[in-house]
Each structure stands twice: as C-alpha cells, then as structure tokens.
LOPA-361255 format. One record per atom (N, C-alpha, C): x, y negated, z. Coordinates in pm, whole numbers, plus 50000, padded with zeros to 5 digits. Example, Ala and Ser with C-alpha at 12.3 -4.5 7.8 and 13.67 -1.06 7.14 Angstrom:
BEGIN
513195056950780
512305045050780
513205033050780
512855022550708
513675010650714
512904999750787
This chain:
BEGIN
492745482149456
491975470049486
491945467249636
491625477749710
491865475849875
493215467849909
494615472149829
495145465449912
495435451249846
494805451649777
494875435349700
493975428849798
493005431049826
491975426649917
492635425250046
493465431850088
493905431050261
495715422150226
495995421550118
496955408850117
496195394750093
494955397250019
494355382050042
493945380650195
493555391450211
492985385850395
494335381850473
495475386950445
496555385050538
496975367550483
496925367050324
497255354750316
496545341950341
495265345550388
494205335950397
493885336650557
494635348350661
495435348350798
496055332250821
496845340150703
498455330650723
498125317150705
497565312150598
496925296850564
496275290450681
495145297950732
494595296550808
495565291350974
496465300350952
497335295751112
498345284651066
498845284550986
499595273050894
499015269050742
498545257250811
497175254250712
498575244650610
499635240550643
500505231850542
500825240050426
500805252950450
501235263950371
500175263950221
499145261050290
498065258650121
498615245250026
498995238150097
499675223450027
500995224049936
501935236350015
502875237949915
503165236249777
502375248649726
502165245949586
501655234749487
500805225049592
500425212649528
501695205349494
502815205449617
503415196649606
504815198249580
504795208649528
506005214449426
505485208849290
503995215549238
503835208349106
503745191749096
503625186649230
503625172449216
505225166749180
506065174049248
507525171349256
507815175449138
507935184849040
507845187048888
507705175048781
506155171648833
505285161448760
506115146848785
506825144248915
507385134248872
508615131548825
509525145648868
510735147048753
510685145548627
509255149848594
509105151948441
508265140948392
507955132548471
507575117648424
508275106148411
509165104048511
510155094348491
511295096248402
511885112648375
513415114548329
512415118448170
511465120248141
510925123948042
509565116047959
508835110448048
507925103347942
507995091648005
508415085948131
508445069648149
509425059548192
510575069148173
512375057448265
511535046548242
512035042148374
511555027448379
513025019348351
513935023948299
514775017348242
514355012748129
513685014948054
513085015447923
511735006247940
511655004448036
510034994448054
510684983348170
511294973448137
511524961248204
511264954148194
510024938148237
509764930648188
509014924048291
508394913748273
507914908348367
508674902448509
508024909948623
508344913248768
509744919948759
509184931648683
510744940048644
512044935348636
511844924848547
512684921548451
513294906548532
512594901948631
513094890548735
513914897848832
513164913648891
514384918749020
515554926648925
515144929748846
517084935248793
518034921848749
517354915048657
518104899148653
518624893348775
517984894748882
518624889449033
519254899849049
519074910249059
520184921249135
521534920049029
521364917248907
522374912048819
523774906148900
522844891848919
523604884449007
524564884449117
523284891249187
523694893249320
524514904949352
525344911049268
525974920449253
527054915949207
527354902649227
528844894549174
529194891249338
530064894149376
530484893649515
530774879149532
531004865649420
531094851249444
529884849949431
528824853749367
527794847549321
527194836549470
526724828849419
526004819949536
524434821849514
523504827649605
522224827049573
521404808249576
520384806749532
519884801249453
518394798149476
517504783149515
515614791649529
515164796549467
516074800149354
514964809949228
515374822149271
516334826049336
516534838949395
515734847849492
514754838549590
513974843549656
512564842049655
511994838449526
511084840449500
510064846349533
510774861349548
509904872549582
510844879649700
510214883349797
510984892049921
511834900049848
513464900149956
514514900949908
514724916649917
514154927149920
514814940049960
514584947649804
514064946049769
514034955449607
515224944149497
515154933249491
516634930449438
517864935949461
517514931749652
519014934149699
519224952749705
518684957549687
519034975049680
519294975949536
517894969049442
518634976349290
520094967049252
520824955149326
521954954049296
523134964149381
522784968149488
523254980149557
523914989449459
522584993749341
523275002849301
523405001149139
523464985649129
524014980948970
525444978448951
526014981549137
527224976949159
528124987449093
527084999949183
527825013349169
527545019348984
526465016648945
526135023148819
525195014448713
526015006848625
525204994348573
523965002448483
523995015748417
523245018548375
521375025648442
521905022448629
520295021148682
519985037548684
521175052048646
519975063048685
520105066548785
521475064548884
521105063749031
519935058549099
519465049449064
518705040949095
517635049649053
516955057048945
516295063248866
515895073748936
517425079549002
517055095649020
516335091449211
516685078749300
516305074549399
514825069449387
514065067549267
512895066849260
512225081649269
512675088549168
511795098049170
511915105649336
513125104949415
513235111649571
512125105249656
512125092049647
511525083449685
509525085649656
508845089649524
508135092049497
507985106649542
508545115849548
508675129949645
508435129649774
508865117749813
508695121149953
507405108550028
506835107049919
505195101649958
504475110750006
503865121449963
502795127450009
503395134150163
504475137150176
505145142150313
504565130650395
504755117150392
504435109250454
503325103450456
502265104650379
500765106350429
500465117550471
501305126850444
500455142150529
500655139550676
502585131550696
502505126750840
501555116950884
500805113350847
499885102050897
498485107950925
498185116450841
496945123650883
497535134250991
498445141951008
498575151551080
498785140251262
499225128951268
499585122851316
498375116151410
497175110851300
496055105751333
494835116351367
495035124551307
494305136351317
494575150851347
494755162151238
495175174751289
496355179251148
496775189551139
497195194951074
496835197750942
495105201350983
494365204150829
494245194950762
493985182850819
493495169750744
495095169750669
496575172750752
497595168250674
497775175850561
497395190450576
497185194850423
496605189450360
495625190750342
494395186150220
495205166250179
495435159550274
496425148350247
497445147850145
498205159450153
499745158550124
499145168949930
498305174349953
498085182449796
497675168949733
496705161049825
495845144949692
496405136849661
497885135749734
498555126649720
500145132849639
500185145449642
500875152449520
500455150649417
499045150149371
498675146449229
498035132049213
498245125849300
497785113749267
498385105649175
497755100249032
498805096248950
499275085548987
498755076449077
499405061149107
501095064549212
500995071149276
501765075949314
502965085549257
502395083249104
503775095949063
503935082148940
503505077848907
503765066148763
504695055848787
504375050048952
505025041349009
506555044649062
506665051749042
508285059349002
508675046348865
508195051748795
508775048848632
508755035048610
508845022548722
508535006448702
509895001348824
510684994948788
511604987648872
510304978048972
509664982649030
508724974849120
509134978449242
508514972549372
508564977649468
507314984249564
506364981949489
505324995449497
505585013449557
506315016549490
506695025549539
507215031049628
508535020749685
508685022049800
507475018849896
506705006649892
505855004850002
504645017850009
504845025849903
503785037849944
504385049550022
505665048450030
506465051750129
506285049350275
507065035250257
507275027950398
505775025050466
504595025550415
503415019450497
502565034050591
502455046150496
502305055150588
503015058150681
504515057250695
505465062950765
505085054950879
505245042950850
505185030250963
504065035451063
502835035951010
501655037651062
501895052851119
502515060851098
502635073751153
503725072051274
504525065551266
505835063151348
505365059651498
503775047851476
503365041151554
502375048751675
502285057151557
500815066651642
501675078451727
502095084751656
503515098151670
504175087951846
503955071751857
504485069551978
503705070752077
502675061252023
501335060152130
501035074152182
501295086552141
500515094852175
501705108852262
503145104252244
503925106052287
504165109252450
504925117252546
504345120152632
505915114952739
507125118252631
508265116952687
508715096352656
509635091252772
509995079552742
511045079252614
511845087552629
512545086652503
512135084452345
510985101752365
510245100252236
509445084952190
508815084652282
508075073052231
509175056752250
509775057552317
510605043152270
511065047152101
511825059652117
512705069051995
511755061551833
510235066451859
509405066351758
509065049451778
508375042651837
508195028151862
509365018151777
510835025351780
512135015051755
512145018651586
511635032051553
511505034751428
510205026351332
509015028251392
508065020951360
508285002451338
509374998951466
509394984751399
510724983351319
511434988551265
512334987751195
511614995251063
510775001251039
510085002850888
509084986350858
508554984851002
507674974051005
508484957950886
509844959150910
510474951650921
511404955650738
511474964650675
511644966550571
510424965550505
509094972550514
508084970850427
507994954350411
508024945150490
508284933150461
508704923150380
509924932950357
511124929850319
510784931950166
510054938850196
509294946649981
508184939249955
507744934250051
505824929750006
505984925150167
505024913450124
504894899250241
503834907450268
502884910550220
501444914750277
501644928050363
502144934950391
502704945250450
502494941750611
503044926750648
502934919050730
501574918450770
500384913350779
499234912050798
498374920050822
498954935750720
498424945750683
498064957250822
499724957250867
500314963950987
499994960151077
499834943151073
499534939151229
498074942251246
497294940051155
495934945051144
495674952851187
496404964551159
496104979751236
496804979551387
497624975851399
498064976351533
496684968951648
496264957951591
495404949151655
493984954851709
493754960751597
492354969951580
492894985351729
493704986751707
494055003551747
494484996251895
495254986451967
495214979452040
494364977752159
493364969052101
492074966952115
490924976552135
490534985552069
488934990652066
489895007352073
491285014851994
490155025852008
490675031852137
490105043552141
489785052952271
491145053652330
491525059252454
492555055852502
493395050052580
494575053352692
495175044652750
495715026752689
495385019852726
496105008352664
497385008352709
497925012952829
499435010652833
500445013052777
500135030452727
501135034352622
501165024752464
500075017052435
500305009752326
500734999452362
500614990952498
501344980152486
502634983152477
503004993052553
504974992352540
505424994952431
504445007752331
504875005952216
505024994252098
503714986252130
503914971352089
504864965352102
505294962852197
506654954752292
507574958052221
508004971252192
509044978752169
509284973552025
508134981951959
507974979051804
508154962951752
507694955251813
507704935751795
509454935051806
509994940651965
511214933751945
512404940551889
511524949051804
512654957051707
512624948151595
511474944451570
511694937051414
511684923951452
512304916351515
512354900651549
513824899451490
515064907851497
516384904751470
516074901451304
515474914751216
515214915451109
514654903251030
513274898551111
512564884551067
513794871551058
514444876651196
515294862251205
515814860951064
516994874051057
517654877250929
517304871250796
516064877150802
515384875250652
514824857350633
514314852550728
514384840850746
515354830050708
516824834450795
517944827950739
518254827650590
518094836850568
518824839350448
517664832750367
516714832350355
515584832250236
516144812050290
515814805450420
516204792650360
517694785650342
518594796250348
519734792850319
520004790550132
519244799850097
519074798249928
518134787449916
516964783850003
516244772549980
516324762049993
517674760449984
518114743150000
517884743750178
517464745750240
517944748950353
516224745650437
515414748650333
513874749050380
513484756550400
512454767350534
512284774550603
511144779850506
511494794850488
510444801450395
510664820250421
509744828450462
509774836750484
508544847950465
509234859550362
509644861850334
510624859550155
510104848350145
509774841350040
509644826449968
509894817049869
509224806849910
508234803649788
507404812049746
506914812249630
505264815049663
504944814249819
503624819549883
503034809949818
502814792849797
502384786249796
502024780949684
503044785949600
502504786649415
501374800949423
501454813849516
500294819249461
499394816049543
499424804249604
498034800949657
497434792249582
498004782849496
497604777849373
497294785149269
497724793149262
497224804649131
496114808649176
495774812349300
494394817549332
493064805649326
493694796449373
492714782949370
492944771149300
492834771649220
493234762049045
492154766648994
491014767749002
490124771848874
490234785548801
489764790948721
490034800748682
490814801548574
492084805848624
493644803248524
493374816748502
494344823648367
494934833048370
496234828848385
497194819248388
498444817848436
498564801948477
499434798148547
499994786848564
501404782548516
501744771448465
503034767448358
503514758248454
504264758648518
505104750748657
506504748148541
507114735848623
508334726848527
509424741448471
509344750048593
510514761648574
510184774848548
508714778148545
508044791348542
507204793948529
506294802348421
504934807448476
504864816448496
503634816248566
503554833248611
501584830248564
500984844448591
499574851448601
498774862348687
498024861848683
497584870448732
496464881948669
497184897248618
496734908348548
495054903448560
494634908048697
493104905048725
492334890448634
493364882248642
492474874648521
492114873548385
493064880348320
493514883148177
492034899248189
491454904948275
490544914448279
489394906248283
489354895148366
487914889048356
487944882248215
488834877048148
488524873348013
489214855448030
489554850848157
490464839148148
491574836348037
490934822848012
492364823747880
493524804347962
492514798748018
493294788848057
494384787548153
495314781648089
496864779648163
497274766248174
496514761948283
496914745248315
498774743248326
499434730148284
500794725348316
500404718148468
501524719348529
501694712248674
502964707148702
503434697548730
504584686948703
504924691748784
505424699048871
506624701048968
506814716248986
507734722449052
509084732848988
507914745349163
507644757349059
507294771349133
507544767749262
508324762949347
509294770949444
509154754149571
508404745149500
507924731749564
506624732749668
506844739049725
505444743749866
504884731949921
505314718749940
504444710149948
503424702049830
503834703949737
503544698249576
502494712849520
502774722649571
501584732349552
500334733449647
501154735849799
499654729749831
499164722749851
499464710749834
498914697649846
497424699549713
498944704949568
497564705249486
496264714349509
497424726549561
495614735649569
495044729549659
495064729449789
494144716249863
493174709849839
493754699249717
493084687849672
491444695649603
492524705849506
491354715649414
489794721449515
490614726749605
489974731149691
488434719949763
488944706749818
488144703449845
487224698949760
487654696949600
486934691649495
485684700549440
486084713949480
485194723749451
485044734449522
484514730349626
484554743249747
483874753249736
482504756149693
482054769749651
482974773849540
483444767049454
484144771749358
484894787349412
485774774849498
487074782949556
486754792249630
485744792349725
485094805449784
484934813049742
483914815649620
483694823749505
485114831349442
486264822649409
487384829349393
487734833849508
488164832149613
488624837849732
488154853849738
486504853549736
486004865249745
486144869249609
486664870849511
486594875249374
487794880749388
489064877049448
490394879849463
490154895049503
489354895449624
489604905149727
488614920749655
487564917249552
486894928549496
487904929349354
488924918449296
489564922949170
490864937449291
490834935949377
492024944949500
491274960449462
490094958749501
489084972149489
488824974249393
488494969249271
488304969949120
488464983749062
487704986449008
488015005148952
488715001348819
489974992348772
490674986848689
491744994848718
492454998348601
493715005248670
494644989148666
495854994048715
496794983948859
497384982748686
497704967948684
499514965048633
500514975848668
501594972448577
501544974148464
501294986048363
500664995348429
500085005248401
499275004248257
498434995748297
496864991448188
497774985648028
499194984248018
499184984647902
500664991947841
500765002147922
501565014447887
500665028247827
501095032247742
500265049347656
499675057847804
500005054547937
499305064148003
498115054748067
497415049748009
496095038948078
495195047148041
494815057647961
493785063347974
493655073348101
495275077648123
494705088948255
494605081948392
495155069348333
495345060148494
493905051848544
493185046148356
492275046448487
491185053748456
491065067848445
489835075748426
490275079748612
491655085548611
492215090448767
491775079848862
491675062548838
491335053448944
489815052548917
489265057248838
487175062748869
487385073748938
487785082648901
487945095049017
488165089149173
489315084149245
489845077449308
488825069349391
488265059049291
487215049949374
485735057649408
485545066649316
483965074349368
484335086349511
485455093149442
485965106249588
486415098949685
487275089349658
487495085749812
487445072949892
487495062549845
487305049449887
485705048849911
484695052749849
483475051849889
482865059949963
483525073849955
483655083350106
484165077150213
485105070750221
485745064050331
485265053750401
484365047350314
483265037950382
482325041950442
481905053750320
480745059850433
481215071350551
482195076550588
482575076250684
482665073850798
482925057650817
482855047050930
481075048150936
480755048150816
478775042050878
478505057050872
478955064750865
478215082350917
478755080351077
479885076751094
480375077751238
479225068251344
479135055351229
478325044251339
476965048051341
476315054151242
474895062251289
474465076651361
475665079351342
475405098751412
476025091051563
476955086351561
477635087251708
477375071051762
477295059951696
477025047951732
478055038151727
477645025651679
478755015051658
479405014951785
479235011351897
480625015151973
481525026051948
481265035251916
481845047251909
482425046951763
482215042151643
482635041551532
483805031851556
483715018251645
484535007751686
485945016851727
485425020151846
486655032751903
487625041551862
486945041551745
487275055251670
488985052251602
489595064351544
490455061951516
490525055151369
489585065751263
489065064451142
489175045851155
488145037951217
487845024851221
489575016851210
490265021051283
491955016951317
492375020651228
492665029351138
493345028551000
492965022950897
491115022450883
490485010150796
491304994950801
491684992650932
491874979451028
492884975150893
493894983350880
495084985550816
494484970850642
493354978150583
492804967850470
492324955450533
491924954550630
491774936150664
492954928850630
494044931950667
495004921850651
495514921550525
495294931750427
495584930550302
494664921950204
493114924450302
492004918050262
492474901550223
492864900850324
492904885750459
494414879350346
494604884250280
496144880650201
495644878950062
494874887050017
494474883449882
493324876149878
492954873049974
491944862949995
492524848849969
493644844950029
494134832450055
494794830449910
495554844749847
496334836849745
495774845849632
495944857049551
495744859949429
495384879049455
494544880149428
494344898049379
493934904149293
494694919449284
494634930549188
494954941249220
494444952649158
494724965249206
495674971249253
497444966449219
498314968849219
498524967549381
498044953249450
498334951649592
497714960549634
496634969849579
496524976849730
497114993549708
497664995349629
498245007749564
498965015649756
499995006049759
500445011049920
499965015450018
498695013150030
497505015050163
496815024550109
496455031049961
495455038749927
495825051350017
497195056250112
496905065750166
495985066650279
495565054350326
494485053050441
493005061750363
492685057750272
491745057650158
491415080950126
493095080450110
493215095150114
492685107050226
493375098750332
493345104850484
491775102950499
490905091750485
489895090150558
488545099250443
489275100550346
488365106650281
488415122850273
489695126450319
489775143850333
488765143050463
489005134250545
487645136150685
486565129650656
486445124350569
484965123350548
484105139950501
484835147050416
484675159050352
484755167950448
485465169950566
485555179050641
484305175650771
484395163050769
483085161550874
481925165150797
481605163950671
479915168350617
479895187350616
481195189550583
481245207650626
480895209050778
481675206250849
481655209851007
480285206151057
479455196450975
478415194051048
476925201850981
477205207250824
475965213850766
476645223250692
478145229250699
478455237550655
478565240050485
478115253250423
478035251550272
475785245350240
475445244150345
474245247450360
473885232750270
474765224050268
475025212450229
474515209950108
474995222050050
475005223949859
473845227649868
472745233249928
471505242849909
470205238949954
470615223649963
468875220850046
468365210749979
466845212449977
465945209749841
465815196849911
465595187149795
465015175449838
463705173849804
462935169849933
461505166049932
461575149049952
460205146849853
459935130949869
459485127949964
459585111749995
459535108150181
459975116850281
460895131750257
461035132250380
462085126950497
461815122950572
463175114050666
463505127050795
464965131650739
465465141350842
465325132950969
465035147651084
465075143751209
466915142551224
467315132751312
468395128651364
468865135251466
C-alpha cells in the first residue's frame, strides 16, 4: 500500500507541474466518442437535408469545372460548399470529407484549451480542453454537413492567435501570430457572416478597456485588418459576380433573414423561389407562413418589406428583436439535433451546459465587478472574451435566432466558467462546501 501511495503522490507531483497531463485522458475518450459517433451512430452522410442538403447540392455543382455559378449559389457564405465540392471532386461518396470532420471535431478542445491557456494559465487550459472533450455539441456536430463545426474550430483559434500576439515579446512572433489571426478572421467568415461582428467585438472591447499596453494591440490590429482585406475583397467579388453583378458580402440572402426576423411571427417565409424557417419558431408554437411576391435573393424588395413591417408595428418588432437574441441562449437544444434519436442527451447535456456554465460565466463578470469593482471588471480580460457575444448578440438581433448560432462561441462560455470555479476555490477554498447559512446574515466584504 505504501508504494501505491508514493506513486499517487509522484503522479499528483507530476499533474500538478504539468497540469495538461490530467486532460489527457479526457480527451482521448473524447476522440473515441467522436470516431464512434460519426463512423457509427450518426454519418452525416445519412442525415442530409435542409441546410445540408443546399451545401452538398451546390458543391454538386460547383465541382463541374464549366459549371457557371448562379445567385442561388451564394446564398449562404461560400467556404463550406466550396470545400465539400473540394472533396466531391476527389470522392463523390463524402468519407473523406467524413473522416475530415471527425479530425476537425478532435481538434476543438486543443483549441479552446489554446484560448484559455492563452487568456489565462495553463490550468484553466486543462480543465478547458477535458469540458470541451465531452461536450456533446461539439462531438454531434461532426455528424451534419453544416458548418458549425468548423466555426468551433476557427473562432477559438482566432481569438487565441490574437492574444498569443498581443502578449508576444518578439517582432516576428507577434506579426507571425497577428497574420495568422487575420487570415482565420477571414475564413470563419467565410463559414458564418456573424463570425464578423462577433470577432470584431472582442477585438474592440480588448482594444479599448482591458489592462495593458495599447500599442502592442494596435499593430496587432493593423496587422490582423490588413491580412484579411485581400480575403474580403475576394469573397466580395466573387459573391457579386454570381449576383448578377450586385454587391453582397458574404452573401446575398442577409436581407431575406432580416425579413424572417421581422414579418410577424412566421415560422417560415414562402418567397417566389424558396422557403426557408426558423427552428426557434416552430419551438414557440408559430405555425404562420406568409407568401411574398418576389425571389429570396431580392435585398431591396426584402427590406423595403421588412421596413415597412417594422414601422407598422414597432414594439412588435422590438419584442422580436429581443426574443431572437434569448431564443440564441435558450436551454433548447440547437437544430438539427432536436429531431434526430440523440435529443434526449442533447438537450438534458444543454441544461447541464446552461446552469454550469453560461450562468457561472455571468456571474463571474458581477463577482469580478463587486469584489474588485466595475472598472476593474471593465479591464479585465474575462469582460474581453464576453465582448466576443455582443456581436453575435448584435446579429441575431437584426435578423433571426437559435441555439445553433451560438454553438461556435460556447468555448468563451467554457473558459469563463472553469474560472469562475477556480476563483470561488482560491478565494474560500473547500470551506465553500461547509458553511452554515444563517438568516439575515450579510457577509462582511
């Protein structure tokens, strides 16, 4: 028994000096769990439809070397078409593509552990990289031709790329990391428009208020902006070269979901060439699907109408605006999840999810702004990765929300909630668990 006892002390040494070393094992069984979810209970070859079933139909296409793209082609930001025709070229049956999801879903929690180890310390990147090994939104989203998955990729990395510069000591490194940060800046884009708003959000916030030289962030700004300006141009061209030659970026379909958000309470809209919906309404119990005489992809004829709607019923539309942005937070599990055989673990796992850590994470920021003080909570870093949900806020506000948009950012959610947990230890220890509550009493501060 002694020396069982003095290999736990040596291994609880060892943890202790390489605290990533406790995470391992999480994230081997996470890497298991998603081999054995996608090649075994969910190919998303086998579940195409919808969203799905529009980017493999375009990558179809666009995998004919005459093909001419089309405005129904850019509908939706062009980088998850144009990759799954990448590799419909090479393998029409999609398990290349298959076996690049599940790598892709592997190498998430690495990249929120870089974001906490990045923003914070090492320990926080353990305890990061094990919650986000078993996080099921993160291992399911493998098994859906979406582009979700990648952006749970690309949005920590980004945000780690950025900080990993700012805090950088050599010119190389930090241009090195800055040129990386805006060239992810500039693909997450490319997957999800909101990515855009999301990023600049945090840059703006971290910029601005927290602690710190401002110089090293402006150059990294500088750096990072005129890395992704070639990219914007790019994506620009091309999106109105398919649009009849009308300027739309990343996309030209923003303006039908700004009508979907402000039309009354639709569960879908029936446009001359398309409808579409929104999951979050079909949950509140919406059954109406107004017709609208002119074609998805008509941005003046949409907002003109939402507009009109808008001024006809302005609390209305407020009321939705802010309804958009709590269906984002919703303890609902995400599309298309909620009507596949795994919705019971998805959303018992998104109650888990919203009580451990999103509401830790709030209280967080207001433990920071009462122990240490709203300036100091402002400053803080914690406050600068929050920053990160304004602009996602600020996006489903204007046009349509559901749980699914904020799936990409929940590693902020992760990170801020392993330090919410480590700040109530460091500050009352286990003593935490053991102290009686008396009525009226108000701890001294």
């Amino acid at each position: 028994m002694s020396r069982i006892g003095a290999l736990l002390r040596k291994a609880a040494g060892l943890v202790a000096r390489f605290p990533l070393l406790a995470a391992l094992p999480f994230y081997v069984f996470g890497v298991f769990w998603r081999w054995q979810h996608v090649f075994v209970r969910h190919d998303p070859r086998n579940t195409v439809f919808s969203d799905m079933g529009m980017y493999v139909s375009i990558a179809r296409r666009l995998a004919d070397p005459s093909y001419v793209m089309t405005k129904y082609d850019v509908t939706h930001p062009p980088a998850t078409s144009w990759l799954f025709a990448q590799f419909y070229a090479r393998d029409a049956s999609f398990f290349e593509l298959t076996v690049l999801q599940v790598v892709v879903a592997s190498l998430i929690p690495l990249a929120v552990g870089w974001l906490a180890w990045a923003a914070f310390d090492r320990r926080c990147a353990a305890w990061s990289i094990a919650i986000s090994s078993c996080y099921f939104n993160h291992i399911e989203f493998a098994g859906f031709f979406l582009a979700e998955v990648y952006m749970m990729l690309l949005i920590p990395a980004c945000m780690a790329s950025y900080l990993v510069a700012v805090s950088a000591t050599s010119v190389v490194r930090r241009v090195g990391f800055a040129i990386l940060a805006g060239m992810l800046f500039v693909i997450a884009i490319s997957f999800k428009t909101v990515a855009g708003p999301a990023l600049a959000g945090f840059w703006a916030v971290h910029w601005l208020f927290t602690s710190g030289s401002r110089k090293p962030k402006t150059w990294v700004l500088a750096v990072t902006t005129l890395t992704s300006l070639p990219g914007l141009a790019l994506m620009g061209k091309r999106c109105a070269t398919a649009n009849e030659g009308k300027f739309c970026l990343p996309s030209n379909k923003s303006a039908a979901d700004f009508l979907l958000g402000h039309y009354d309470r639709v569960a879908s809209i029936q446009w001359t060439d398309a409808t579409f919906g929104s999951p979050a309404a079909v949950q509140h119990g919406y059954s109406y699907s107004p017709r609208v005489p002119f074609s998805i992809t008509d941005h003046e004829q949409n907002m003109r109408t939402a507009w009109q709607w808008i001024d006809d019923h302005k609390l209305e539309s407020a009321v939705l605006s802010v309804q958009h942005v709590f269906d984002m937070f919703a303890p609902n599990a995400p599309w298309p999840t909620i009507w596949t055989p795994e919705w019971p673990l998805a959303q018992a796992q998104t109650y888990l999810f919203v009580m451990f850590l999103i509401w830790p994470s709030m209280l967080l920021l207001f433990d920071i702004g009462t122990i240490n003080g709203p300036l100091a909570m402002l400053r803080s870093m914690e406050t600068a990765l929050a920053a990160v949900l304004l602009g996602v806020s600020l996006g489903v506000f204007i046009a349509t929300g559901e749980p699914r948009y904020r799936l990409p950012f929940d590693c902020v959610f992760i990170v801020l909630g392993v330090q919410f947990y480590r700040r109530m230890l460091v500050r009352h220890g286990w003593r935490l668990f053991r102290r009686a509550y008396r009525p009226g009493h108000m701890p001294a501060t």
